[in-house]
Backbone as JSON, one array per atom type, in Angstrom:
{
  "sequence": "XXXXXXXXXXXXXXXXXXXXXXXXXXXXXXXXXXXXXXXXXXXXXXXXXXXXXXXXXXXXXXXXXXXXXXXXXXXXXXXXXXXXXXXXXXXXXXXXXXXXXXXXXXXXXXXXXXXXXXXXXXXXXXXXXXXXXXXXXXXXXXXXXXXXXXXXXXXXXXXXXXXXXXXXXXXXXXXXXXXXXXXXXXXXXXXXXXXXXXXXXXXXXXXXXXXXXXXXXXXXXXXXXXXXXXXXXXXXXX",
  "N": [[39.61, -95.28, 61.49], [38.7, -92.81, 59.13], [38.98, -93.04, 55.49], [40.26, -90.71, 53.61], [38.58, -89.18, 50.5], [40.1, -89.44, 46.84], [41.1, -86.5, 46.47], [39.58, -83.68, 44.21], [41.13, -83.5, 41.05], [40.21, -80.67, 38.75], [38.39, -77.64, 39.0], [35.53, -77.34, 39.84], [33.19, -75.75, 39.51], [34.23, -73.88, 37.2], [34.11, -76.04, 35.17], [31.11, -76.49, 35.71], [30.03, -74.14, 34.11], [31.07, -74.38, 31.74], [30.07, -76.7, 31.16], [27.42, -75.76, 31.45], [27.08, -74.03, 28.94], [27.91, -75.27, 26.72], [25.39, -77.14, 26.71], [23.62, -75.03, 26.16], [23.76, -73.78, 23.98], [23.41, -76.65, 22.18], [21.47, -77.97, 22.98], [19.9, -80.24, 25.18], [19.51, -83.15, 24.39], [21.42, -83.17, 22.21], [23.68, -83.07, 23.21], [26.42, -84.67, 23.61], [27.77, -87.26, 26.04], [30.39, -87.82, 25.73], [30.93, -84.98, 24.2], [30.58, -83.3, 26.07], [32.58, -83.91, 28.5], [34.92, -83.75, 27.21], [34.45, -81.0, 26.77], [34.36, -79.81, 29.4], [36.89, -80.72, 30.17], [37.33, -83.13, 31.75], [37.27, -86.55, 32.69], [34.68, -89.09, 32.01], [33.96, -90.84, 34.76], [34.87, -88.85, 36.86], [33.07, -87.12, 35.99], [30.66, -87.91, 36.47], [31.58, -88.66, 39.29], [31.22, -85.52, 40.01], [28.85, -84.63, 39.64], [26.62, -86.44, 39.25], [24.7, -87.39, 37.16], [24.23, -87.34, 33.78], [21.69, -85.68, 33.32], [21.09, -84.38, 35.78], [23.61, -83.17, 35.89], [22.94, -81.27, 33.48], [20.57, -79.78, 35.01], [21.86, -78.62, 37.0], [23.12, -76.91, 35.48], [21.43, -74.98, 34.54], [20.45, -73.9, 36.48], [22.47, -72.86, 37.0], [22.63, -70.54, 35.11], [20.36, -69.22, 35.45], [21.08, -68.07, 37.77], [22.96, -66.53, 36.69], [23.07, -65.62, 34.11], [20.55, -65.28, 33.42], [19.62, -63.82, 35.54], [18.74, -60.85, 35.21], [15.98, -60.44, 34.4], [14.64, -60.91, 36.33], [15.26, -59.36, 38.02], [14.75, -56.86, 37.23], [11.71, -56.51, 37.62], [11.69, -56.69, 39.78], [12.77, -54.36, 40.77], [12.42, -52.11, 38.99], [10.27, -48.91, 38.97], [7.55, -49.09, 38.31], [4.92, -50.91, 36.51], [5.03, -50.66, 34.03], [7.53, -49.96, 33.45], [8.95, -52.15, 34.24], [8.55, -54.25, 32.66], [9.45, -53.11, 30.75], [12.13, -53.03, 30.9], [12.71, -55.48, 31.44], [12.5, -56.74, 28.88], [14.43, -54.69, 27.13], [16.81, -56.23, 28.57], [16.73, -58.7, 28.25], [17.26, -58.21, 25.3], [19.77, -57.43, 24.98], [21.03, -60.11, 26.48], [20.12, -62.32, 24.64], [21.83, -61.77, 22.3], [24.11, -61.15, 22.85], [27.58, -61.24, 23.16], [30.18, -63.83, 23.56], [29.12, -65.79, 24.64], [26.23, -69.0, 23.72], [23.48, -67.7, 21.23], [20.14, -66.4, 21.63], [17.8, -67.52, 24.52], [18.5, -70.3, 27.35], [17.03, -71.12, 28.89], [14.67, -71.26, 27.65], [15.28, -72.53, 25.15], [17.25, -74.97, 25.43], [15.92, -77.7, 25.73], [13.41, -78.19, 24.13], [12.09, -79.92, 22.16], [12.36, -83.37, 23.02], [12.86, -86.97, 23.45], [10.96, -89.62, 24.67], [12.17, -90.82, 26.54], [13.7, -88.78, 27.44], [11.85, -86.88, 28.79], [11.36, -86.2, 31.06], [13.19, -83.71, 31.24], [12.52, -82.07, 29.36], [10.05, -81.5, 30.53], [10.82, -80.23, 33.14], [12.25, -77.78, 32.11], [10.06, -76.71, 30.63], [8.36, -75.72, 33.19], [10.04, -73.85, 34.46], [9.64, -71.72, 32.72], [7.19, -71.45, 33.26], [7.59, -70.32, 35.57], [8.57, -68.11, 35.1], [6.82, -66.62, 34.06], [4.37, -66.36, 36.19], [5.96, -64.95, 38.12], [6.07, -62.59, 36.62], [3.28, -62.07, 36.62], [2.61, -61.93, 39.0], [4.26, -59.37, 39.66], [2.11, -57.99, 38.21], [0.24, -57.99, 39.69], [0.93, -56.71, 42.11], [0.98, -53.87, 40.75], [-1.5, -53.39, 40.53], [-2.52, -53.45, 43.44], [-0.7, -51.04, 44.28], [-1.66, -48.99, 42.5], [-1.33, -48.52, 40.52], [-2.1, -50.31, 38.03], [-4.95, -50.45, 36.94], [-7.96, -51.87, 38.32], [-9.04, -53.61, 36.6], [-7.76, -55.07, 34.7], [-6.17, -57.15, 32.91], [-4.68, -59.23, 34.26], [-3.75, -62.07, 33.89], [-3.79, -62.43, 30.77], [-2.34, -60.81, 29.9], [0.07, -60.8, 31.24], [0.64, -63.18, 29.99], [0.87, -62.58, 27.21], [3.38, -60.64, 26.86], [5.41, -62.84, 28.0], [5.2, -64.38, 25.65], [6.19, -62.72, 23.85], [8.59, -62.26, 24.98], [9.7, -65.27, 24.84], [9.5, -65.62, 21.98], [11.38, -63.72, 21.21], [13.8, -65.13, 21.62], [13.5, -66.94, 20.21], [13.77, -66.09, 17.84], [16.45, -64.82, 17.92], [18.17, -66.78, 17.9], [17.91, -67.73, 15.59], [19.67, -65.72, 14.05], [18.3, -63.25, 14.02], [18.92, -59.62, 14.51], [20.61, -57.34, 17.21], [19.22, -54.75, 16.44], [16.79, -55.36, 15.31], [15.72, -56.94, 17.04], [14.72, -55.12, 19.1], [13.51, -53.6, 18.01], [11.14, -55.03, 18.07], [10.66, -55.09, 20.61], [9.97, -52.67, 20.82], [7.89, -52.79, 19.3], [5.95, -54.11, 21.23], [6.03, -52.79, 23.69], [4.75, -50.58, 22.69], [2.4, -51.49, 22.32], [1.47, -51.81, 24.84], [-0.83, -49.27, 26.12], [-3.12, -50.22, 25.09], [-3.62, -52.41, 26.52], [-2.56, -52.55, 29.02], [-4.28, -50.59, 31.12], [-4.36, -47.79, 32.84], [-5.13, -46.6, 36.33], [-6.57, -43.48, 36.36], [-7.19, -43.93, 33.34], [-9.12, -45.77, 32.87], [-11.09, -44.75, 34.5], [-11.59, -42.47, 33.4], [-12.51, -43.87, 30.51], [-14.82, -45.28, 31.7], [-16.31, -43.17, 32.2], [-16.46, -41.88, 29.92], [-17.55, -44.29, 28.31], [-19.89, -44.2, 30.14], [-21.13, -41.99, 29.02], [-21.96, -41.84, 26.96], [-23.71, -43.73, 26.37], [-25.91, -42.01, 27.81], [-26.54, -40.28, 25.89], [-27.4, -41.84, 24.17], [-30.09, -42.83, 24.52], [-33.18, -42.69, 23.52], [-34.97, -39.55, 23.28], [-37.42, -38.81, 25.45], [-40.86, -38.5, 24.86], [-43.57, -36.78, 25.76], [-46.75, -37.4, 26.29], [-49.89, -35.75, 25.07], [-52.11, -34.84, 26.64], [-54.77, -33.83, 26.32], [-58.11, -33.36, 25.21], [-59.04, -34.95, 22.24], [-59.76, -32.93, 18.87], [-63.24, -31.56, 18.11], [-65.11, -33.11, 15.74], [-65.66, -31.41, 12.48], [-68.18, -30.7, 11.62], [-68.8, -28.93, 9.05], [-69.14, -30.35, 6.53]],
  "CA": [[39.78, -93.93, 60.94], [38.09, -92.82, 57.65], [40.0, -92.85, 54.32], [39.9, -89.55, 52.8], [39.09, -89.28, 49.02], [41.2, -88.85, 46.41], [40.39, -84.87, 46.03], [39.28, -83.25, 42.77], [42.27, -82.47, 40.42], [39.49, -80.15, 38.61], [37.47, -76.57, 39.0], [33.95, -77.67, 39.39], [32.59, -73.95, 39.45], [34.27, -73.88, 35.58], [33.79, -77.3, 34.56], [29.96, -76.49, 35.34], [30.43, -73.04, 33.17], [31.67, -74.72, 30.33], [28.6, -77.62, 30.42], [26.02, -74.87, 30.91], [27.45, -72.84, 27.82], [27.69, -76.58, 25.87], [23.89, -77.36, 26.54], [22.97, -74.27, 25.69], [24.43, -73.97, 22.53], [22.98, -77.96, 21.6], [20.58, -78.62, 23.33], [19.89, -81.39, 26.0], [19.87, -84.11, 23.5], [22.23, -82.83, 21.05], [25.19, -82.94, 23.57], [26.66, -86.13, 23.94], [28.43, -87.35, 27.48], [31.76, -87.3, 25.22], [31.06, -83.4, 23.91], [30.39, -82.88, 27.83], [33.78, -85.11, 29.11], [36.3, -82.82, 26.14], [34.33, -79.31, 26.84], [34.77, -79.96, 31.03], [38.09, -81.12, 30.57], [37.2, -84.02, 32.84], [37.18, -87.75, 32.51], [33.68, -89.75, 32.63], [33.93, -91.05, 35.66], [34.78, -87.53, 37.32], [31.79, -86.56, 35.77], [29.21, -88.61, 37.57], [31.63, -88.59, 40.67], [30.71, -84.61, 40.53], [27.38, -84.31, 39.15], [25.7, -87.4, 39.27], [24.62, -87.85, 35.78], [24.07, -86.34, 33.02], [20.33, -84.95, 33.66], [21.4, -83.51, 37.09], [24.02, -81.68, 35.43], [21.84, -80.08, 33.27], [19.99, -79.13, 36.1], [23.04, -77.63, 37.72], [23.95, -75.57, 34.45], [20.28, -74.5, 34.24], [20.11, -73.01, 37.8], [23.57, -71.68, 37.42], [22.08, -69.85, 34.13], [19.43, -68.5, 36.38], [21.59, -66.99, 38.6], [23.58, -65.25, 36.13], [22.81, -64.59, 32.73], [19.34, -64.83, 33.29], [19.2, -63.05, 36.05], [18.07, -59.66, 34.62], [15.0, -60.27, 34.36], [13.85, -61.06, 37.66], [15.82, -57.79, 38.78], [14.15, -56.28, 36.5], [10.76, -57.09, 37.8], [12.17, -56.11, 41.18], [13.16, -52.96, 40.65], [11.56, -50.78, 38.47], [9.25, -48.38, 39.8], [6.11, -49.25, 37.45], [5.08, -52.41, 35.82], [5.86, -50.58, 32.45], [9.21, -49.86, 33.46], [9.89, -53.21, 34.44], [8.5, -54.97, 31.73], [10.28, -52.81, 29.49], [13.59, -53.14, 31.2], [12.74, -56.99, 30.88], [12.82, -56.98, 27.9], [15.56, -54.51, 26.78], [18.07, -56.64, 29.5], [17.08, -59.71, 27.44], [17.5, -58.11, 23.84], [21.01, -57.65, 24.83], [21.71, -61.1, 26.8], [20.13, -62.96, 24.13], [22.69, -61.76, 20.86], [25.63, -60.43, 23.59], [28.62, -62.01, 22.83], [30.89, -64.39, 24.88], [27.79, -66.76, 24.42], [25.28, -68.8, 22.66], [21.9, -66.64, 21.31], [19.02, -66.71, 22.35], [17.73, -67.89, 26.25], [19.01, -71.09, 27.45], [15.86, -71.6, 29.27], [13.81, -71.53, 26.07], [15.59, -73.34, 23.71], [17.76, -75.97, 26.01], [15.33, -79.18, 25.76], [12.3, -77.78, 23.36], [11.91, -81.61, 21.83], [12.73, -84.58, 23.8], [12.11, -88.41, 23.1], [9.9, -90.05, 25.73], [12.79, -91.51, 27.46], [14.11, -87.43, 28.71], [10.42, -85.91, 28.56], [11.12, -85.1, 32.53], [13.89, -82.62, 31.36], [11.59, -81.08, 28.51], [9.38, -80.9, 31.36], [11.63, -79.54, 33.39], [12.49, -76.12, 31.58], [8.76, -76.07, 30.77], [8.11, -75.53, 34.13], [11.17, -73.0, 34.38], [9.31, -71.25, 31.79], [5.87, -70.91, 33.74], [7.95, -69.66, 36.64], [8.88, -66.84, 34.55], [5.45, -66.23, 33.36], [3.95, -66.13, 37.51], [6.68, -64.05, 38.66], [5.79, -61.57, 35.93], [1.96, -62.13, 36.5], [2.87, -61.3, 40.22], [4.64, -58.18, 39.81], [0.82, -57.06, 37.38], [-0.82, -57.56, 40.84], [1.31, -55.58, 42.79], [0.69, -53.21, 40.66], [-2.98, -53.15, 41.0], [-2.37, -53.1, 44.81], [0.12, -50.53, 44.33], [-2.31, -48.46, 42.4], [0.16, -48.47, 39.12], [-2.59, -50.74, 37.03], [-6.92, -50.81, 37.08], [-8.18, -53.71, 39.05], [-9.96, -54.67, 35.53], [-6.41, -55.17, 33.81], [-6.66, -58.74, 32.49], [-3.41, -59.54, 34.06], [-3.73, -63.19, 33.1], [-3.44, -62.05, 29.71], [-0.71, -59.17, 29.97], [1.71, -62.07, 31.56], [1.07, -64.14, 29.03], [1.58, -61.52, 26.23], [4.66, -60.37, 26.96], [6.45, -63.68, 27.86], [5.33, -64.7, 24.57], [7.25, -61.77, 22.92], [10.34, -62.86, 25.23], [10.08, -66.42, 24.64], [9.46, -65.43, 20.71], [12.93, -62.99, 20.53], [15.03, -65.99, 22.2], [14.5, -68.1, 18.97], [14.29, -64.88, 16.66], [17.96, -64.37, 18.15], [19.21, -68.11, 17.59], [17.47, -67.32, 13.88], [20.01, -65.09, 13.23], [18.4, -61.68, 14.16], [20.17, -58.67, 14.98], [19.98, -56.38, 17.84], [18.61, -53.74, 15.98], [15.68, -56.15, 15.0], [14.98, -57.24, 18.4], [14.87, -53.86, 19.54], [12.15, -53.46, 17.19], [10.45, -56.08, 18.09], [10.45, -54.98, 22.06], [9.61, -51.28, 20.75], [6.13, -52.96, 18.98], [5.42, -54.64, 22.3], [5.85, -52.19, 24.25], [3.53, -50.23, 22.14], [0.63, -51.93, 22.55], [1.06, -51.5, 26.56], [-1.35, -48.87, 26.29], [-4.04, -50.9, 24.59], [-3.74, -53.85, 26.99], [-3.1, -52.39, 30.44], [-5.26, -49.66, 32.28], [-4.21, -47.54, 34.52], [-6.73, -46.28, 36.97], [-7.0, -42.35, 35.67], [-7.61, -44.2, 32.1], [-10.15, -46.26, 33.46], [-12.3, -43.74, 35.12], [-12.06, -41.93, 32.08], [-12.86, -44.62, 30.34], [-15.85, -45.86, 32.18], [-17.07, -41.82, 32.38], [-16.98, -41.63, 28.75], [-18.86, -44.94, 28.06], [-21.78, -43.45, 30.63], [-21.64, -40.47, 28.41], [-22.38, -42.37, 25.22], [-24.99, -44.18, 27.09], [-26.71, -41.15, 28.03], [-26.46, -39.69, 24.96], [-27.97, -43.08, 22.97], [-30.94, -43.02, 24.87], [-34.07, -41.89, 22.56], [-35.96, -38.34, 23.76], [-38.58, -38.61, 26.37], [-42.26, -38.09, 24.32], [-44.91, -36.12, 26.13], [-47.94, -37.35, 25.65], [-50.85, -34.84, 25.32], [-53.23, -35.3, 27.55], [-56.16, -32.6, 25.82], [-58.93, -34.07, 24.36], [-59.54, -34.53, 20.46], [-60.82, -31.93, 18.59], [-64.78, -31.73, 17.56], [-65.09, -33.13, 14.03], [-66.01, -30.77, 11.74], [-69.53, -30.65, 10.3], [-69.89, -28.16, 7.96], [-68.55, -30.41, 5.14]],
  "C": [[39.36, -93.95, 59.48], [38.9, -92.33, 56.89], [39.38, -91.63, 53.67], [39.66, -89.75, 51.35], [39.75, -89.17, 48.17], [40.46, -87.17, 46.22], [40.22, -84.73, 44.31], [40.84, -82.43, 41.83], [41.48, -81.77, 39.11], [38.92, -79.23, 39.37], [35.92, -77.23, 38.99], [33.38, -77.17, 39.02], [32.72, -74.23, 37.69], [34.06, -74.72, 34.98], [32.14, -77.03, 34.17], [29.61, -75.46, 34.27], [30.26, -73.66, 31.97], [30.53, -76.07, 29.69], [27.64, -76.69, 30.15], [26.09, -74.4, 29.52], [27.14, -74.08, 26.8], [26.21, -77.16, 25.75], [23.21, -76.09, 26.05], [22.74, -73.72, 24.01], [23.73, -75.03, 21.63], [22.07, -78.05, 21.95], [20.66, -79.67, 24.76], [20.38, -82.86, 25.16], [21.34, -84.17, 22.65], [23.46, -82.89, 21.61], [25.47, -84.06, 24.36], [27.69, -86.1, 25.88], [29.8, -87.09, 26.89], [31.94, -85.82, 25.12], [31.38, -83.0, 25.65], [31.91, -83.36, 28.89], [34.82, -83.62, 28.19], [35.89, -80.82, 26.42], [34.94, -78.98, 28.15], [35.92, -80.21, 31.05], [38.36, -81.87, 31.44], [36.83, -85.25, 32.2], [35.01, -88.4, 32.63], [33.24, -90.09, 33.94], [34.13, -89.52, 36.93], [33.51, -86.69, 37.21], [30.64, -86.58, 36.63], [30.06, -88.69, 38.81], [31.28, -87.02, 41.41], [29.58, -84.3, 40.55], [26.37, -85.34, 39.55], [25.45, -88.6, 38.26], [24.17, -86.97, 34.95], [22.89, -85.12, 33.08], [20.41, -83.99, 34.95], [22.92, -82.63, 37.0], [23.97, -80.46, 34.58], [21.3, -79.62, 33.58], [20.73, -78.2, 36.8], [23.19, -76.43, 36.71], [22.44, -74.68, 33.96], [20.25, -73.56, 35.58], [21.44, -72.33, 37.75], [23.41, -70.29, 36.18], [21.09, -68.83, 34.67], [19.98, -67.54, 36.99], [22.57, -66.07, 38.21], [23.14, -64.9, 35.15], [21.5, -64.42, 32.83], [18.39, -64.19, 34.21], [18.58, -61.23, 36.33], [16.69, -59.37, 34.68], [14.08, -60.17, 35.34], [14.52, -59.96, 38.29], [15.35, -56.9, 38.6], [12.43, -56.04, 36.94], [10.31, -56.59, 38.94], [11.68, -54.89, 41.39], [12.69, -52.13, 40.18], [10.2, -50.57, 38.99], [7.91, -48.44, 39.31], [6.19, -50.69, 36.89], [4.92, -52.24, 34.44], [7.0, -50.42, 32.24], [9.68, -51.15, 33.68], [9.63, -54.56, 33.9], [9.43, -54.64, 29.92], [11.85, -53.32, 29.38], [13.54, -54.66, 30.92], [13.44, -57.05, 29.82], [13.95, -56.59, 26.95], [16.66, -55.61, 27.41], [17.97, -58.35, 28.55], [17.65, -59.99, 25.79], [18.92, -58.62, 23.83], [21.52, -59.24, 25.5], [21.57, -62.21, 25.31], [21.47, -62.56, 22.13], [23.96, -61.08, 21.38], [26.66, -61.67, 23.57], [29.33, -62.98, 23.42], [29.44, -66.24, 25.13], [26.7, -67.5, 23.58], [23.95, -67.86, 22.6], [20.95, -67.34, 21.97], [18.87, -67.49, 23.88], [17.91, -69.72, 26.31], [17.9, -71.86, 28.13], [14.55, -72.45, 28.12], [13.9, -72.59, 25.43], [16.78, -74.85, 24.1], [17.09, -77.61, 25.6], [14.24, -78.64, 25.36], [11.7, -78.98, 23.04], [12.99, -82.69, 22.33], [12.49, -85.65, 23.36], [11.24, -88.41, 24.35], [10.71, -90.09, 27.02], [13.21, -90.31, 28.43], [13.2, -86.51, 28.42], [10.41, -85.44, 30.15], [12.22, -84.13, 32.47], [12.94, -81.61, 30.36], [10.61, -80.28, 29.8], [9.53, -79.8, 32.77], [11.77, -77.92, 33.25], [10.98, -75.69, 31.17], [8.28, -75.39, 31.67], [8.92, -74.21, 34.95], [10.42, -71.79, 33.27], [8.13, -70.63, 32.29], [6.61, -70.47, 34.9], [8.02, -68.39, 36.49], [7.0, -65.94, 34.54], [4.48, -65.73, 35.57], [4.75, -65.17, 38.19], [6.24, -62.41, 37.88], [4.15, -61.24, 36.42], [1.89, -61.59, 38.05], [3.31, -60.19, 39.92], [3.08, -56.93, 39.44], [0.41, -56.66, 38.64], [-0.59, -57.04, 41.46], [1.53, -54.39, 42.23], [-0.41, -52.36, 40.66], [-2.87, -52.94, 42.48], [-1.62, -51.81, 45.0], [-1.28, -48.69, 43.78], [-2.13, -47.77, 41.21], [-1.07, -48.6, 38.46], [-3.96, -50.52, 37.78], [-6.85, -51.87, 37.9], [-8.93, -54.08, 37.84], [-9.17, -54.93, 34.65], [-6.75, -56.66, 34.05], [-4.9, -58.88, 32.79], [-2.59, -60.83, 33.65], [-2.9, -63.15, 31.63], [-2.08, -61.42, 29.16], [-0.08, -59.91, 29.98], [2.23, -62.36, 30.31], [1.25, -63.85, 27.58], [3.06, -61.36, 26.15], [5.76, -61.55, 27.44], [6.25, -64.12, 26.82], [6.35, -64.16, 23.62], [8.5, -62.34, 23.51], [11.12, -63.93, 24.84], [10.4, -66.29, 22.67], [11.08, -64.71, 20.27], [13.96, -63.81, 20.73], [15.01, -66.76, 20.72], [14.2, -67.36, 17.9], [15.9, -64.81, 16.45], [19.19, -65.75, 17.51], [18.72, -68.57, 16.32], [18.32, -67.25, 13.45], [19.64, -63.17, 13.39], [19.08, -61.09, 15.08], [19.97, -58.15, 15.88], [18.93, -55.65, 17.65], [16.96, -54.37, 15.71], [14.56, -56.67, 16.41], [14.62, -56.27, 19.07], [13.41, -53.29, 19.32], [11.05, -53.52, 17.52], [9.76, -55.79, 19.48], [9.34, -53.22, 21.56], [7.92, -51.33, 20.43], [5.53, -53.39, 20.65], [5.23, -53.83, 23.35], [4.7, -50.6, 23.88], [2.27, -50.54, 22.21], [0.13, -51.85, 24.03], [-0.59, -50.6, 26.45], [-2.8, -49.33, 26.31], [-4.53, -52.07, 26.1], [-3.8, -53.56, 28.88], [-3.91, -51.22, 30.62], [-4.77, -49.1, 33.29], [-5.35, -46.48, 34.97], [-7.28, -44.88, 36.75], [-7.7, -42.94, 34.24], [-8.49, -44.68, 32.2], [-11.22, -45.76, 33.48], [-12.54, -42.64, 34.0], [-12.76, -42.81, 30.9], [-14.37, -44.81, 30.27], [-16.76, -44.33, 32.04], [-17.35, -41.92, 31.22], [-18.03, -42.62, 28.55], [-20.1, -44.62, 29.0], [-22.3, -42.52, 29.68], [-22.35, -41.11, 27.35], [-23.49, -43.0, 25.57], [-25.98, -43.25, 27.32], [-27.73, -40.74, 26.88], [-26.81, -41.14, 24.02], [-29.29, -42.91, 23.11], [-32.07, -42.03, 23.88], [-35.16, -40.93, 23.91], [-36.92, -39.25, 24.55], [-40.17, -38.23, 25.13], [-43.37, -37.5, 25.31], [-46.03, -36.71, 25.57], [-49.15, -35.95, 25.91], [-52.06, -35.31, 25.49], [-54.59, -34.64, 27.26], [-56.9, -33.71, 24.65], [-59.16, -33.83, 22.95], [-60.08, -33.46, 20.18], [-62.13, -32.47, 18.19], [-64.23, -32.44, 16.2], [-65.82, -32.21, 13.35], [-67.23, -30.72, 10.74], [-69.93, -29.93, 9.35], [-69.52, -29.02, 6.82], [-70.11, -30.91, 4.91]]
}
């Protein structure tokens, strides 16, 4: 007959809570197995008998980050009925997660493991990769809007993506700067300003493309007639 374990006299659910919130705050590096042992309220050994080790419970508090606080964005993405509405909503839903209270600033994705040594360059790599997820999910939603019939099919959606997660990734360490709402707000209000510039939608387009024919038309130099009547006589009385 098999010996049962001793059970967990620990919350795992909150234990993991309380690491995610602690790496996010420090860093990967920056938060020792002790900080991680006194925040969890759990022994060492409890640690790695729930998690593993340290790297795979930064992994845990990264995907449990996903599925809540940073889940906005991908709802966001979802849901709104245009791919200006739901780049905007992006971005408002992150102004407020990244300087909303109860938490550290800025995205946890972002700014978690930015610089690594060599030895934990597969967790840098890690959230890098967490980072281009963002960026394809967004770059997906452009194309269903071109299918949709939202954006041009000559919208550089390559580009667009990678615009606007720049601005997101840019307000996460604006926010753990120091800036304010009101600033980030700003900041979304320029970005979303330049939409016009950058995407196309398919009335603008065809206007667009009509006008440059027009200007084309209208460049082209006059037609010349030649005259086909023969020279005059030359004139002998001089």
């Amino acid at each position: 007959m098999a010996v049962r374990g001793r059970p967990r006299s620990f919350d795992r659910d909150a234990a993991l809570a309380r690491a995610m919130h602690l790496f996010w705050e420090r860093g990967y590096e920056a938060t020792s197995l002790a900080d991680l042992t006194a925040a969890m309220e759990i022994n060492s050994p409890s640690l790695y008998a729930a998690f593993g080790s340290k790297e795979a419970l930064f992994r845990e508090a990264v995907g449990l980050y996903a599925a809540t606080e940073g889940a906005g964005s991908r709802e966001a993405l979802a849901a709104a009925p245009t791919a200006k509405d739901a780049v905007a909503t992006m971005l408002r839903r992150a102004v407020a997660r990244f300087v909303g209270s109860g938490h550290p600033t800025g995205c946890f994705v972002v700014l978690g493991a930015l610089n690594c040594s060599a030895e934990n360059d597969a967790v840098r790599r890690y959230l890098a990769e967490r980072r281009r997820a963002v960026a394809r999910a967004l770059r997906a939603r452009l194309a269903r809007a071109i299918t949709e019939g939202d954006l041009s099919a000559d919208t550089d959606i390559d580009a667009l993506a990678a615009f606007y997660v720049t601005i997101l990734n840019g307000m996460s360490l604006q926010a753990r700067d120091g800036a304010t709402r009101r600033t980030l707000d700003r900041i979304a209000d320029c970005a979303m300003a330049a939409w016009g510039s950058l995407a196309a939608s398919p009335a603008r387009s065809r206007t667009t493309s009509s006008a440059r024919a027009a200007r084309r038309r209208s460049a082209k130099p006059p037609s010349i007639s030649r005259d086909r009547r023969k020279p005059a006589a030359p004139d002998d009385t001089s």
